[in-house]
C-alpha angles and dihedrals in degrees: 000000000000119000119234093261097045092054082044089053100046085040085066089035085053096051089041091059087037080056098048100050088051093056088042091056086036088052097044097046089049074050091057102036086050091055092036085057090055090072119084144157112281099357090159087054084111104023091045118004099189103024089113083058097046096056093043093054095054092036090055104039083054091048088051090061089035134033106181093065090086093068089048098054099042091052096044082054083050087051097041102053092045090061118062086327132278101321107124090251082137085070100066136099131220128202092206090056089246108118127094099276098068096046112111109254091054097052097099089049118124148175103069089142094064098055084041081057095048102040085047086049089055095048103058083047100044114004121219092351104100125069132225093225087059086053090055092053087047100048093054095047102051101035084057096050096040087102086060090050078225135088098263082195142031109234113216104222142202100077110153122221111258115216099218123087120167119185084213098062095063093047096048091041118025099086128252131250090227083051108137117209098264088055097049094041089058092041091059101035081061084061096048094248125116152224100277093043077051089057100037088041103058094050077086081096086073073098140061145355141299143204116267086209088066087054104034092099096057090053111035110015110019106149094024096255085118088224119147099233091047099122135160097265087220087073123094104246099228086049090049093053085043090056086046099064098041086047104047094096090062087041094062078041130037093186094059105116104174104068116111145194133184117264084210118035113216091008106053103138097026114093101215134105096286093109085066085056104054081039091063082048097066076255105133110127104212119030094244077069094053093037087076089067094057092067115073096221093034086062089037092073091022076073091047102047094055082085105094095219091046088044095051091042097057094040092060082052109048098037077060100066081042093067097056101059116123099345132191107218133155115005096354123109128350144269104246112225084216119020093234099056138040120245112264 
């Protein structure tokens, strides 16, 4: 039993560890807000006039061979700010097989030889002035809006390119596809971004494909009975037999790791709100998709953005904020000569 000095004594201790903590998140988040300020629109309008110009040339003329670029670099974009910020650590490579890149939810990125083009494209322009992590943002941002023939967002640049890259960050922090609301809620307020940037963010799966192995257990063995017609209740019944027959070859094999199905079914390579839509109709495809509609607020906004315009003018917005966390600005970082490797 504690005397009462010394409860006195721990009580004080208490509030001077209760202070300290305080300083320490008050300190970090000046620290954030002063990197975040670093970045700015067109920061490279002296360095690098056109070098804008220069990454959404190649990216588009990529995305016109190839459509389905503009979901894999938004969502290598997605993958790369979650994980130490935005500061192209997605891009190394590790000869031990341990950076970003080979965990496993980045294994089915692609596009790397884009950025490498237009990094190599840069460089021949402006050598060592533009980052890897801005190309990133670019990248993201062109290949996206190359369908509008216009920028649908302005990109903030003069991001600098971090040197560390761990396999198990992106595992412990890029959030999962059997994510519930709860989960995801807590995954992006760590990144100082809300609810609502949690909701208009994840319309990005307006685009692209997924594994049928990340959805199987919604569609063939949701509540572990192994019975055919054991399905996540959440899901439309015409969309889950749907599923069903695109997924029956990774049901016969759960290794099977190709086959695909859209994220949003009759709008898969139209960035748009369709994805909302399909979300009202019990159509998400993971459950980290029909989770939004649990929370009230979540579906709340889940009803408005299935307006096209309202979509398209919160995205630019909240990947926005994205695209400040943890930044490398200043002289911070570095600007890597190639985008795979650190300067040596």
């Amino acid at each position: 039993m504690l005397s009462g000095n010394m409860m006195k004594g721990n009580k004080q201790l208490g509030c001077l560890v209760a202070v300290a903590v305080l300083v320490l998140s008050a300190g970090s988040l000046d620290t954030a807000a002063a990197q975040a300020a670093g970045l700015k629109k067109g920061f490279y309008k002296k360095s690098c006039p056109q070098a804008e110009d220069i990454a959404q040339k190649v990216v588009w003329n990529r995305v016109a061979g190839n459509r389905e670029l503009a979901a894999k670099f938004l969502r290598m974009f997605f993958h790369d700010c979650f994980v130490r910020g935005c500061d192209a650590s997605v891009l190394l490579d590790s000869p031990t097989r341990t950076a970003e890149k080979d965990s496993a939810p980045n294994l089915s990125l692609a596009g790397f030889e884009v950025i490498d083009e237009v990094k190599a494209a840069l460089e021949r322009a402006c050598p060592g002035v533009v980052s890897c992590a801005d190309i990133v943002a670019l990248a993201a941002r062109d290949s996206v809006s190359f369908q509008y023939g216009k920028k649908l967002w302005e990109v903030e640049t003069g991001r600098r390119d971090g040197s560390i890259s761990s396999d198990q960050q992106a595992l412990d922090e890029i959030p999962a596809p059997s994510s519930t609301f709860d989960v995801l809620a807590s995954n992006f307020s760590s990144k100082g971004l809300g609810v609502q940037d949690l909701v208009v963010l994840s319309g990005g799966h307006t685009i692209g494909i997924g594994n049928c192995n990340l959805v199987s257990s919604r569609i063939f063995n949701f509540t572990g009975k192994n019975n055919p017609s054991d399905i996540d209740p959440s899901l439309n019944p015409p969309y889950a037999k749907f599923l069903q027959g695109q997924c029956r070859r990774n049901q016969a094999d759960p290794n099977d790791n190709t086959t695909v199905v859209p994220m949003d079914t009759g709008s898969s390579t139209s960035f748009d709100s369709h994805y909302f839509v399909n979300l009202k109709a019990g159509q998400g495809l993971f459950t980290s998709d029909a989770t939004l509609v649990t929370n009230a607020r979540a579906a709340s906004l889940v009803d408005k953005l299935q307006d096209n315009g309202v979509f398209l003018d919160h995205f630019k917005n909240s990947i926005k904020r994205m695209g400040q966390i943890g930044v490398l600005t200043g002289a911070n970082g570095q600007i890597r000569n190639r985008c795979n490797v650190v300067n040596s």
